[in-house]
Structures are given as C-alpha cells and as structure tokens.
C-alpha positions in Angstrom: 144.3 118.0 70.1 142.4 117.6 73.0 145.3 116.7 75.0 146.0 120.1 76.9 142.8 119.9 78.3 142.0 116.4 79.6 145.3 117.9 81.8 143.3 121.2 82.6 140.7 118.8 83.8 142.9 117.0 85.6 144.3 119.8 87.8 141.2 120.8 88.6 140.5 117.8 90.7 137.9 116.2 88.6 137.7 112.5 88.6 136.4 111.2 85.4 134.2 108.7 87.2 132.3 111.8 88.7 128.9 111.8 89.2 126.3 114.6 87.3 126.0 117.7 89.4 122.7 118.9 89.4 122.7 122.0 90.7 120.7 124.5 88.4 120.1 127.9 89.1 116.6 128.4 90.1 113.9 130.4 88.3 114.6 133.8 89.2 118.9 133.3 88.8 117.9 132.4 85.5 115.9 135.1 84.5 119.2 137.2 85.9 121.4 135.9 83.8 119.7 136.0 80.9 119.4 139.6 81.6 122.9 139.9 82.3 123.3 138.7 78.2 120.3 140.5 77.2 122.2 141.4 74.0 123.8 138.3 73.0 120.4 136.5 73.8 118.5 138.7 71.3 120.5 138.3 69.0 121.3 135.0 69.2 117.5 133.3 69.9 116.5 134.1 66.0 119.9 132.3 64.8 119.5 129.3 67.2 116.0 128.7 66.1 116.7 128.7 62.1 120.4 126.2 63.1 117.3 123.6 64.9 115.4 123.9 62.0 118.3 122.6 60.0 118.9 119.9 62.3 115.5 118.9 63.6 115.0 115.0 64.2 119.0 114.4 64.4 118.3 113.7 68.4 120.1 117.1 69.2 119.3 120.1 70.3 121.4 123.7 70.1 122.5 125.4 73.2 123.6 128.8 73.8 126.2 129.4 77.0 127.4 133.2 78.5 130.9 133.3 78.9 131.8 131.2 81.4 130.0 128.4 80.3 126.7 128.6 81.8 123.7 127.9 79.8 121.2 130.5 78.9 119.1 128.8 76.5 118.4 125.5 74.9 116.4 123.7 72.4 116.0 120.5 71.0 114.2 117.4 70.2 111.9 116.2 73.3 113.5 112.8 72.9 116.9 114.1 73.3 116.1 116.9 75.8 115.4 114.3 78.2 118.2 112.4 77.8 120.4 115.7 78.1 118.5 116.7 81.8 120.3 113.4 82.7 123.7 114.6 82.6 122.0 118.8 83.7 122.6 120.0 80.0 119.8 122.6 81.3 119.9 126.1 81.0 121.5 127.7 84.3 123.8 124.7 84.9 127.7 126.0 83.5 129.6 123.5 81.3 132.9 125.3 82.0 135.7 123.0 82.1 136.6 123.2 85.8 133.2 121.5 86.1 132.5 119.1 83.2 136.2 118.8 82.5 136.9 118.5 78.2 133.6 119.0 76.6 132.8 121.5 73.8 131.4 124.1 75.3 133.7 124.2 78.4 136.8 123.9 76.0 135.7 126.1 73.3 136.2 129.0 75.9 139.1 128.0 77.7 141.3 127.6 73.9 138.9 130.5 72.6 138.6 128.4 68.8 135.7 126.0 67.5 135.9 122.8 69.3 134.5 119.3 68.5 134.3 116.6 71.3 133.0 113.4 70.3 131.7 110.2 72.7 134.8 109.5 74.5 136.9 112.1 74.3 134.6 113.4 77.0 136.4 113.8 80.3 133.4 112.5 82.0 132.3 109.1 81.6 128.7 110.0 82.4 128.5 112.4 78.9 130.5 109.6 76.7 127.0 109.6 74.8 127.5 112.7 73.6 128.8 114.3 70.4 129.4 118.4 70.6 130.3 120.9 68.4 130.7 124.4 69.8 132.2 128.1 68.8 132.8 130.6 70.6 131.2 134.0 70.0 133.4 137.0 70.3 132.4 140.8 71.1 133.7 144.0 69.2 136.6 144.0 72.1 137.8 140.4 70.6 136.8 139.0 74.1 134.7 135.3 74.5 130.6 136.9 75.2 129.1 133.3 75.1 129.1 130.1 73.1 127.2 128.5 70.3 126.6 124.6 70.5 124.9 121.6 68.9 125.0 118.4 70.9 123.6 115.2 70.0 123.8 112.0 70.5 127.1 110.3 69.3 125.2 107.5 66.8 123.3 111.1 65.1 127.1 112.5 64.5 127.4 114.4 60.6 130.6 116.0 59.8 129.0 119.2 58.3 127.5 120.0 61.9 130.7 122.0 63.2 130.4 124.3 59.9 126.9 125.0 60.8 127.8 125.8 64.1 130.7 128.3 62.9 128.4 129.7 60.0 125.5 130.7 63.0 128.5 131.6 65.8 129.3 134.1 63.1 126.4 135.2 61.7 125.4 135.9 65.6 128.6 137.2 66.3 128.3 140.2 63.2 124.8 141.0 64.4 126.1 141.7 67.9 128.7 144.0 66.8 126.9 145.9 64.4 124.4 147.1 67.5 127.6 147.5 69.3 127.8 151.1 68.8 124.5 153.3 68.9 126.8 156.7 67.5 128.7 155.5 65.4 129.3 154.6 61.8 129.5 151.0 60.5 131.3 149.8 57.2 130.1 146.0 55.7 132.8 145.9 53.0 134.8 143.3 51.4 136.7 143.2 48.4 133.7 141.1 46.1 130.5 143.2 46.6 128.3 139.8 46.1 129.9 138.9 49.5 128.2 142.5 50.8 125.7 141.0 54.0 127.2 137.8 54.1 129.1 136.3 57.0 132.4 136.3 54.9 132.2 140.8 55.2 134.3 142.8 57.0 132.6 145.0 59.5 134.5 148.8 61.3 133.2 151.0 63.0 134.2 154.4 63.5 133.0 157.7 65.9 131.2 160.5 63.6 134.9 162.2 63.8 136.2 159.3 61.9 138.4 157.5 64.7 138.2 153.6 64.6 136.7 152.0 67.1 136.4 148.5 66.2 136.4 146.0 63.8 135.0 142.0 63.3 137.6 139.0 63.0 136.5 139.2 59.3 137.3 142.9 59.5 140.4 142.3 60.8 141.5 139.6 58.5 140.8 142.1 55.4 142.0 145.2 56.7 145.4 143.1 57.6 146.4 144.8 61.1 145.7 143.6 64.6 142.9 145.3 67.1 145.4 147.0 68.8 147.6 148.5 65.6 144.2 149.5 64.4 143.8 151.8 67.5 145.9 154.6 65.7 144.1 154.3 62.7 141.5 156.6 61.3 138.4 156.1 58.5 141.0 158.3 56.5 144.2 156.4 57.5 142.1 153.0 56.5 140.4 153.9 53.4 142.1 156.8 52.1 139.0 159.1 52.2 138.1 161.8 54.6 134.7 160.7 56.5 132.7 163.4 55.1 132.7 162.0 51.7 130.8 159.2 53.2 128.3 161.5 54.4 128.3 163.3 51.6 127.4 159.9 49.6 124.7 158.6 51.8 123.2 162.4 51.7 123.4 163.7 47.8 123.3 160.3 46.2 121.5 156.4 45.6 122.8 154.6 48.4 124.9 152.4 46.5 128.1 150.5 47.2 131.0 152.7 47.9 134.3 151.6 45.9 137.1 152.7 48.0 141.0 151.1 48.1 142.3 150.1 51.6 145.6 151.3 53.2 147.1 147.9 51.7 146.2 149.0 48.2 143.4 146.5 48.2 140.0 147.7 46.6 136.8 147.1 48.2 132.7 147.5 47.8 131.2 148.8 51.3 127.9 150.1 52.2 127.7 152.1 55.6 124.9 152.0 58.7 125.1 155.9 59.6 123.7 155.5 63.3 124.0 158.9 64.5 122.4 160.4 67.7 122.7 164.1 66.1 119.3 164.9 64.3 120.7 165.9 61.1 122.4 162.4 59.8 119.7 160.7 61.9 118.1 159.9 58.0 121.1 158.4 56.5 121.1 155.3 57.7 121.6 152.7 55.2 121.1 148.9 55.5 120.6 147.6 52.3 122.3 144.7 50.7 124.2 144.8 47.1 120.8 143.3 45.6 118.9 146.3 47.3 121.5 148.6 46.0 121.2 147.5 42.5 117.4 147.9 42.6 118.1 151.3 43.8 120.5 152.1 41.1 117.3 150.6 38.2 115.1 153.2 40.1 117.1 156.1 40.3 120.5 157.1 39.6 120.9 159.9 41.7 118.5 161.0 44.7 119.0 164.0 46.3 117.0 165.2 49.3 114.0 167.5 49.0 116.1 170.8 50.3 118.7 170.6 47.9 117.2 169.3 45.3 115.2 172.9 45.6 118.4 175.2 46.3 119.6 173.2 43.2 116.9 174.2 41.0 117.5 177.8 42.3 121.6 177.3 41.4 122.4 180.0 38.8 126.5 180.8 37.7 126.3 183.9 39.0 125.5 182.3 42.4 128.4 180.4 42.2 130.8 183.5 41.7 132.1 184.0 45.0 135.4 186.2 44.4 138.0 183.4 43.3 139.5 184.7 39.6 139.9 180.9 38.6 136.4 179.8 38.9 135.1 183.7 37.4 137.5 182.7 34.6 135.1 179.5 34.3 132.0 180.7 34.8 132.4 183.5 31.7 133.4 180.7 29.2 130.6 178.3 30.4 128.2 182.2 29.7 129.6 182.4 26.6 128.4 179.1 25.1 125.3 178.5 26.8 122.6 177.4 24.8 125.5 177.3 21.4 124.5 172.8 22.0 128.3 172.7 22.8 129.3 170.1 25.0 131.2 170.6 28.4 133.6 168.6 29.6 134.2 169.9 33.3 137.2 168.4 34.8 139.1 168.6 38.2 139.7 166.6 41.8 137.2 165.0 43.6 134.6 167.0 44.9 135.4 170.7 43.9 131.6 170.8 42.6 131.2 169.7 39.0 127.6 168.4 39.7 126.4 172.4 40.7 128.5 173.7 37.8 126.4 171.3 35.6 123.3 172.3 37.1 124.2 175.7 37.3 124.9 176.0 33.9 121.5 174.0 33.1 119.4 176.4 35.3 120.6 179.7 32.9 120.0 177.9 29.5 117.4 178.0 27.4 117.0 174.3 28.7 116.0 175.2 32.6 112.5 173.9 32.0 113.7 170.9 30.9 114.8 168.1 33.1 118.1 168.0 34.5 119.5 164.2 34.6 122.7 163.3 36.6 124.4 159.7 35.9 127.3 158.5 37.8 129.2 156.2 35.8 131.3 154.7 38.7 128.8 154.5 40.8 126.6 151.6 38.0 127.8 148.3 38.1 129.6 147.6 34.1 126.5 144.9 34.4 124.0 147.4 35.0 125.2 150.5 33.0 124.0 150.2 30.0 120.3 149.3 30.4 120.4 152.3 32.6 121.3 154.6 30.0 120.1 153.6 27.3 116.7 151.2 28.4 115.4 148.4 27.8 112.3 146.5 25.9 110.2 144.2 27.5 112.1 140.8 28.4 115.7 142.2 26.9 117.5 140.7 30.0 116.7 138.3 32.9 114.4 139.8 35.3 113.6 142.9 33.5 110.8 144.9 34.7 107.5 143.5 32.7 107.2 147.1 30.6 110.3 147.3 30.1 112.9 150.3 31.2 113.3 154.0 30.1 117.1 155.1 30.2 118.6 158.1 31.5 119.0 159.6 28.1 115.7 159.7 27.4 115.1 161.0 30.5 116.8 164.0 30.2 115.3 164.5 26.6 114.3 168.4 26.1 117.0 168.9 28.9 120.3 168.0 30.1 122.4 165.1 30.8 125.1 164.9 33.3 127.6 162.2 32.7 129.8 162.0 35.8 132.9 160.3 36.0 132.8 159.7 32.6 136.4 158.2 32.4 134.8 155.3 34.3 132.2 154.4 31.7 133.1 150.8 30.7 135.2 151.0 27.1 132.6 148.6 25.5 129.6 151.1 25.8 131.5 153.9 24.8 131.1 153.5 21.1 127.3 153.4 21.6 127.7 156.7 23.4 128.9 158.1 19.9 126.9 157.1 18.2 123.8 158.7 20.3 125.7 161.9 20.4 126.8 161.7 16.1 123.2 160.8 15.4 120.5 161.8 18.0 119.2 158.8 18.2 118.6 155.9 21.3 118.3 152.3 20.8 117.1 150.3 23.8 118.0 147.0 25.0 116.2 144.3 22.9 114.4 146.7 20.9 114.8 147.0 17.0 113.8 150.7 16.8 115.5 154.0 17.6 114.3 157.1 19.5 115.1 160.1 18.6 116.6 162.3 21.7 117.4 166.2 21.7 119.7 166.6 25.1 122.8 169.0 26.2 125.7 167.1 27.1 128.0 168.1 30.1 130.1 165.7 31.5 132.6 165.9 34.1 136.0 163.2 35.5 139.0 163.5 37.8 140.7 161.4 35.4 143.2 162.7 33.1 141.5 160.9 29.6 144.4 161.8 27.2 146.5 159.3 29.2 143.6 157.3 29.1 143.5 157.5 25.3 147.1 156.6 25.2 146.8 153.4 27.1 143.6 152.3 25.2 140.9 152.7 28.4 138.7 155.7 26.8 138.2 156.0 23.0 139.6 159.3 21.2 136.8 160.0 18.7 134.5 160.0 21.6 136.6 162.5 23.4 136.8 164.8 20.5 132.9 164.7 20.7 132.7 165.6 24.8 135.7 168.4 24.7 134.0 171.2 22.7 134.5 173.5 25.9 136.9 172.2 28.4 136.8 173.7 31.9 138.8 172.9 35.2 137.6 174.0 38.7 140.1 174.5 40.9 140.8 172.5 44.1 139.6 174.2 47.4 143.2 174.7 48.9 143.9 177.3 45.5 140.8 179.1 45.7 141.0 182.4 47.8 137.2 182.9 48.6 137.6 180.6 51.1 135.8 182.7 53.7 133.3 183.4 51.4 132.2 180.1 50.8 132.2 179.1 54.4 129.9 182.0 55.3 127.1 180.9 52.3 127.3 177.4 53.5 127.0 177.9 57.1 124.0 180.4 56.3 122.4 177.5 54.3 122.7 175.6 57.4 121.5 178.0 59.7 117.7 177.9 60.8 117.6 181.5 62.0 120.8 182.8 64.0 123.4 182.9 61.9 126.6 180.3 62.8 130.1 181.9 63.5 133.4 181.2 63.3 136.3 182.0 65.4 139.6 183.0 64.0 141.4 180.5 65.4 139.3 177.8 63.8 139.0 179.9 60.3 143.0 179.8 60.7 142.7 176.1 60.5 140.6 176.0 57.8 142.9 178.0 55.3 145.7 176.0 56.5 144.3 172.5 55.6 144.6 171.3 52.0 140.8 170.2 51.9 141.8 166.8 49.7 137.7 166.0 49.8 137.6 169.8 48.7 133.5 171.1 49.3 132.3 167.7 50.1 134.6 167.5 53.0 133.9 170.9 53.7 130.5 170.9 53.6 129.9 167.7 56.3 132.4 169.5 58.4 130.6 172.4 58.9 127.5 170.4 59.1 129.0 168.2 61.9 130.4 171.1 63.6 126.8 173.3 63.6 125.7 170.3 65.6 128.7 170.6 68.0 128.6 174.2 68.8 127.8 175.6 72.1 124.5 178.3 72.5 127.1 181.3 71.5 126.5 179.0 67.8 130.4 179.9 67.0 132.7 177.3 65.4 135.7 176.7 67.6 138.4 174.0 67.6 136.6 171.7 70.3 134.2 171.2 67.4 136.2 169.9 64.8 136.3 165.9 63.9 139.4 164.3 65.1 140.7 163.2 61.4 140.6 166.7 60.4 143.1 167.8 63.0 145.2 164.6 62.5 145.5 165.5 58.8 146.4 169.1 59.9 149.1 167.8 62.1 151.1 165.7 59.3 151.0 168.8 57.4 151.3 171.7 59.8 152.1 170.6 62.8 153.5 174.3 64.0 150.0 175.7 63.3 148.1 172.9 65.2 151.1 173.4 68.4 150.0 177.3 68.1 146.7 176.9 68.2 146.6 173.9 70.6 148.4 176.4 73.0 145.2 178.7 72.5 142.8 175.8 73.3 144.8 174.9 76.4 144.0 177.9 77.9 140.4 177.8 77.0 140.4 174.4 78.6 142.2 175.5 81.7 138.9 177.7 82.3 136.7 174.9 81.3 138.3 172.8 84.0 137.6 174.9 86.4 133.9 175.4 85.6 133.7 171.7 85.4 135.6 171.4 89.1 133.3 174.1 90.4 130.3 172.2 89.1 131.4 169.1 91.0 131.9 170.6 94.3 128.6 171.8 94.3 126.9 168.8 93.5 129.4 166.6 95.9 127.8 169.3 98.3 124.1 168.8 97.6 124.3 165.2 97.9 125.9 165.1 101.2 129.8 164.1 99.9 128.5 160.6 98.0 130.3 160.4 95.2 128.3 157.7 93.4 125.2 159.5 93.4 127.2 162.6 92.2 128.4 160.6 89.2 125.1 159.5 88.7 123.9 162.9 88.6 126.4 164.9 86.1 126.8 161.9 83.9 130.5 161.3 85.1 132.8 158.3 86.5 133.7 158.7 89.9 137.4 158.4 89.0 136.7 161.5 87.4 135.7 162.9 90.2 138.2 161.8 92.7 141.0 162.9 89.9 139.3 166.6 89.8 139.3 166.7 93.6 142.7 165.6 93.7 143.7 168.5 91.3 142.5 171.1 93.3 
C-alpha cells in the first residue's frame, strides 16, 4: 500500500538514515500562515479540541497541516509533545513527503485518501516511534485545503483512531463548505431525514437564481454525478422543483424538512440555509436539525410572517377575482355554499393557491371571527400527525409536553380547518378523521373522553384520490364526506389574467413607487408554463424587485437563470428573439462600462491594479475591454 510512496521518497533524494530538520518558521511566519488558513483554522480548532478529548492520555496529540503539509496547529499530551519536538512535529515545520518521505500527513496529500503509517513503515528511521493516522480535508472545489492527524506513539496504537480521524476530517470538512458561499443557498439533504446534520448528509449549494455551484463528497455520492457534470445542472434540473418554491417554504410555512425526489428518482428530506445578501430573504435562514424541526411542527403547523398573515386576514373572494372565467366560475360556487357547513374539497397542481382560496372563503363566512387553522399533511411526519391533530393527554407518548397537547382541530373550533394535501394523510388516521367529521367529536391521545368540536372543513390535494381509492391509499367513505363541493383552480399557464395578477403582486411588493415591467420581460412571462404556478411567481417577482435598476422596471437582466433555462427547452425561438433585444441593450451597456473604465484608468495615472481595485473589477477585465476598443 505504501509502496508508491517509499519510491516517491526515494526520488526525492531522501536518505532514510536522515537526520531531523529543525527548521521552524519563526513567530511571526507562523502567525502568517495561520492567516493564510484563517478559515480552515476556525473551523477546524473546535473539532480538534473535542477529537483530544476523546483521546486524551493515549500519549498522542492531534495536528492540523495546510495543504502542503505544514503544520498550523497542534495539541497533545505534554509527555508526548515533547517527544514529538524531537523529530520537529511543531507547528510551522511541513511534513510533506519531499521532506519527511512516507508519513501520514505527507502521504495523505500526495494520494489525496486517509492514510495510516505505523512504526516502520516510516521512511525515516528517526520517526519509527511513531503511529499516524491522517485525512485529508477537501474544499467545495474538491481540492486538498489541509490535513487532519492524530499521532502517537506506536505502543498507544487503537484501531478505531483512523475512523475518528475520518469522522472529525469530515465533520470539519462540511463546516467549511457550508460558510463557503456567503450568497448563496445551501441544501443538507439525504435520503433518511434522521441522518439530517450528520456527517453522512449531502450538502449543494446553489446562487439565488438556482444555478449549482457546488456540492460535498457526500453530496456528490447521493446526487450520483461528478463535480464537473454537475456544472450544467440547476436546483430545478437536480430536484425537480423551481427554486422559488424553496423560498416560498422557508417564507409562508414551519421550517420543516423539505421532501423532494432527485433527478435519479431518489427521494430525499432537506432543510435549506438561505444566506442571502439581498434584505428581503435576509430572515429566512434556517439551520435547524430534523429534531428542531419536529419541535417546530408540535408548536405550530404553519407560521406565516406578520405581513401576510395581515393581507390574509383582509383576503376576501372577491379580491381574488381578477378577470380569469375559470377561477370566477369557482369563486360563485364557493358564494353559493358559504356558511351551508358544506365541505370543500379544492383540488389542482402545486401552488395555484388553495391556501388563499381557503382563507378567502373563511374571511366571507359567517365564521371570519373565528380562527382560521391550516394543517399540512405532508409536511407532519406519519409519527407525529396524529397527536397534532387530534392532541394529546398528559404522558400519552414519550416525551410529551407535561400538560399535555391541544390538536389542531380543536384549534380551529368556532372556525375553520384547512386540511392540505389531504391525499398525504397516512391511511391509518383516516378513519379517525370520519369519525370526527360523522360525529363532532375529538378524542385525544391517552385520554378516555371526547370533546365536542364545531369546525368548517375545506381541504385541498394535487393528488387525484379516486385513483387513490382504487389502489386502496385513501378511504372512499371518507371522500364521500370531504367532496360536498368540489372545485379546481386552474394552473397559472391557463389563466388569462396573467397581467393582472402580476400588477397586484408587484404593488404588494412595492414600498411606494410602483414596480414596472417591460414588454419584453411580460412577453416571457406569458410564454413560460409556470410549473410552480403563484409560488414560483411570486419569489420571482420578489427576487427580481431586488434586482431592478433605479427606473424600478422589470427587464430580462433581472430574471433568475433557471427561469430562462426552463424557457429555452420550451421556447427556444422566443428566448433567441428576445436575447437579440438584450444584445443590443448590452452593446450600450458595454460601452458605458468601457467609458467608465477609461476614465478611471485616467484618474489613477494608467495603473490598472488600483483601477480594479476601485470599480470592483479583475484587471483581465480591464485589459479585455481596452483591447475591444
């Protein structure tokens, strides 16, 4: 195993019979290179300090090397410490492998894999008494940013050290990746969402506009492509799911794990860190682990921020009439049976807006002072679902809350209850779901007596249930009981109020000036099919009120990348016509920006450095827009 690189060590002119070189960098060297590893050296001081306290008293100590070997931190036992200065296993002496020859550390980067060198497998006869186990810590660019090592003497050696070492390489490794990108979003999933803020997640991240940027080994691994095939890629292309539904679940409801099915067909749990520098998704940044998201889920189903939550209240149907004839044809059979305690079953694709029908429909009944409860059944974990809608007593369950649990039904008592993606509720629970609606009544977890409960039911899917029914997944008596008024909203790419709706939710948006937008980009929008529908729509026009120049008018420029991509594969003549348009627009833009640089080559006496310093700019740029002129 070893053999390819007692050869390395052998070309490189090193006898083994060589004596120690100790030659460390002085005190001010090493203050520079720890510097020059600032961020591997935050992150990884934390991690090396709980690894020693696991193998404290072994005569080791843990070391922590940049890239080429050099040693940029180190603790240990005192007893072994000193042993260790007698070969310079020091911080600012390098352990590469053209100086030490084989040794773990020095090998580890050469081979770019977890490497164990024990006692004499040492090139060097002088570090014989050692026994090292390193691994090599990667950046989000898969290249070799340092190395993780615990060395020891060779009578202290335990086979479960190199797992240690690979467990706290890793964990050190994630952490540097996930404060890779300050604007950017990053997905933790994996396919079991127990393994959610573990070392065995996979971790991508991906610009606001959706385009990958990069992902960990263990991202790589379960995604199932290579770095570079991943280039191409897209959040859309990878997860089959426009980016602005992740916005729109980190902004409308509990932060809870996402369940989305990869490009491979694999299904996963993620949860999403929304770093953004733009001030409006500056509050959506999530970082809890699938234990915090549970708790989330026993405090609140759905939380909605304080705005909408208001403009909610304020919903009426008549708002929601915008000039399409399909959803007028809704809204005047929902009119016609409000208050009748009918229930609604409100069905169509993803996102067309079921949850403001429902509250919509709420607000102009005789039920508006009453509270207004929204449950997401595929959002609850099966394990978790029914103690949140029906409660629990007192000590029903291990680690129930002390006073036990009210459930959403009684929540919504005197009101409404909003059962979305009802299709998803587990098959077990939906006979007890019946029976509440036959009967009126709630029976807690653990408790012997029932409540009675008064609530309007309107429920909502994107699931077809009679095929459900056929294949035995949702129960047909129950369905009988949801469907006494059956409604469909249509998909955004049928509707024809298109402009309409895009001019209400930019003025909701808009903190005084009204937004714009241009035809070209309004041309756009009627040509895309919207397969997010208002969800996707809605964090568009929020990202692109961010993006807009002073003029505040939606152009092209300001749409996210995955939003033209998609436009492409489907209308690629419209996105070459328009493209045309923006090629002129950036023809003047180029030579406003090459008019900008000549002038401030000029103020700084031709010095291109400070030039590029100034406007924020390479100097290759520079020297390319010079050369274009």
């Amino acid at each position: 195993m070893l053999g390819e690189s007692r050869r390395r060590s052998a070309a490189y002119g090193l006898s083994e019979d060589s004596r120690v070189d100790f030659n460390p960098l002085g005190r001010t060297d090493l203050s520079l290179l720890i510097e020059r590893n600032r961020m591997l050296y935050t992150h990884a001081l934390p991690v090396m300090e709980t690894l020693y306290e696991q193998i404290e008293n072994t005569h080791s100590m843990v070391v922590l090397t940049d890239a080429n070997g050099a040693i940029v931190h180190a603790l240990g036992d005192d007893d072994f410490l000193e042993k260790a200065n007698r070969v310079a296993l020091q911080p600012g002496v390098s352990w590469s492998e053209e100086g030490k020859g084989t040794n773990a550390i020095g090998t580890a980067i050469a081979e770019k894999k977890p490497t164990l060198v024990h006692a004499d497998e040492h090139y060097l006869h002088a570090n014989h008494f050692l026994t090292c186990s390193a691994a090599p810590i990667f950046n989000h660019q898969g290249e070799v940013i340092g190395v993780l090592d615990v060395t020891g003497d060779q009578s202290s050696y335990h086979k479960h050290t190199m797992a240690l070492v690979r467990m706290s390489a890793q964990m050190i490794e994630n952490q540097v990746f996930s404060a890779a990108f300050n604007d950017a979003i990053t997905l933790h999933f994996h396919s079991r969402p127990e393994f959610i803020g573990t070392l065995m997640e996979g971790i991508a991240s991906f610009t606001p506009g959706g385009r990958f940027l990069s992902a960990s080994r263990s991202g790589l691994f379960q995604l199932g492509l290579s770095l570079s095939a991943l280039k191409s890629h897209t959040f859309s292309s990878l997860f089959g799911l426009p980016i602005s539904v992740l916005f729109d679940h980190y902004r409308t409801a509990t932060p809870t794990l996402l369940n989305m099915c990869l490009h491979n067909g694999v299904r996963v749990f993620a949860k999403a860190e929304l770093r953004l520098s733009n001030k409006v998704f500056q509050n959506l940044s999530v970082s809890g682990t699938s234990e915090k998201a549970a708790a989330a889920i026993r405090d609140e189903t759905r939380a909605t921020p304080p705005g909408t939550q208001a403009r909610m209240r304020r919903l009426s149907l008549h708002a929601l009439d915008t000039g399409d004839a399909q959803l007028a044809a809704v809204i005047a059979k929902v009119n016609k049976v409000s208050g009748r305690d009918i229930s609604i079953l409100v069905t169509g694709e993803t996102g067309t807006g079921k949850e403001l029908l429902a509250q919509a429909i709420h607000n102009d009944s005789p039920r508006a002072d009453g509270p207004f409860v929204a449950v997401n059944c595929a959002s609850i974990p099966e394990t978790l679902i029914e103690s949140e809608l029906f409660g629990y007593e007192d000590g029903a369950f291990t680690g129930a809350r002390k006073k036990g649990g009210i459930g959403k039904i009684l929540q919504a008592n005197g009101g409404t209850l909003f059962l979305d993606e009802i299709g998803d509720m587990p098959f077990s629970l939906q006979a007890r779901l019946l029976r509440v609606l036959q009967e009126r009544v709630v029976t807690p977890l653990g408790s012997a007596r029932s409540i009675p409960v008064n609530v309007a039911l309107i429920c909502a899917t994107n699931r077809n249930l009679r095929e459900m029914i056929a294949k035995n997944l949702f129960r047909e008596d129950l369905y009988y009981r949801l469907n006494g008024l059956v409604v469909k909203l249509p998909p955004l790419r049928e509707r024809t109020d298109l402009e309409t709706v895009i001019r209400r939710l930019l003025a909701a948006e808009s903190d005084g000036e009204p937004f714009t937008v241009s035809a070209e980009a309004m041309q756009l929008f009627k040509q895309h099919k919207w397969p997010g529908n208002f969800r996707q729509l809605t964090n568009l026009l929020r990202t692109a009120t961010i993006m807009v120049d002073d003029d505040r008018e939606i152009r092209r420029e300001h749409l996210p990348d995955d939003f033209l991509e998609d436009l492409a594969d489907s209308h690629p003549q419209v996105v070459a016509d328009t493209a045309r348009g923006a090629a002129a627009a950036s023809t003047r833009l180029d030579e406003v920006e090459t008019s900008i640089i000549r002038q401030t080559l000029a103020a700084h006496g031709g010095n291109v450095s400070a030039t590029a310093r100034v406007l924020g700019i390479s100097r290759n740029t520079i020297y390319r827009k010079m050369r274009q002129e």
